[in-house]
N, C-alpha and C positions, 0 to 999 in steps of 0.2 A: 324632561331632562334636557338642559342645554347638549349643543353638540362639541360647542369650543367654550372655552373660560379666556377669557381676554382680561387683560389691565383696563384702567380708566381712560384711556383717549376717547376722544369725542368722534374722533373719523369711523368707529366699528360700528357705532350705531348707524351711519351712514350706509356702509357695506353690507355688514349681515342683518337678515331678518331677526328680529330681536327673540323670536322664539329657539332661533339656530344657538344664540352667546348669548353667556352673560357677565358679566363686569365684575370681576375681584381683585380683590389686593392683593400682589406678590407675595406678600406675609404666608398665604394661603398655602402654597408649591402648585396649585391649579395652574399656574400660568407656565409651569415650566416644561412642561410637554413639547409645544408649540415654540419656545425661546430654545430650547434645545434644538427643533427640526428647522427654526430661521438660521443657526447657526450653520449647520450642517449643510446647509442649503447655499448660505452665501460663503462657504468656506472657500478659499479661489484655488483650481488644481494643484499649483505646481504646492503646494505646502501638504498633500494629501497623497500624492505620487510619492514613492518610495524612490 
C-alpha cells in the first residue's frame, strides 16, 4: 500500500520511491489530505494570528 497518493506531475516520480506514491486523479479525494497539509503549511502568519 502506497504511503502518499499524489497528482500526475512527473517531478514525484523523481523524488519518491515509487513503492512510497502513487499517481491519481483529483477526482479520486486521495490527493486532498496532502493539498490540505501544503495549505496549512504555506498559510503566512499574520492571516492565522488572531
Amino acid at each position: 500500500m502506497p504511503a502518499a497518493y499524489t497528482d500526475f506531475w512527473s517531478a514525484y516520480g523523481t523524488v519518491f520511491p515509487s513503492k512510497r506514491y502513487q499517481a491519481v486523479g483529483k477526482e479520486t479525494g486521495k490527493t486532498s489530505y496532502i493539498e490540505r497539509f501544503n495549505c496549512t503549511v504555506c498559510t503566512p502568519e499574520n492571516l492565522t494570528s488572531s
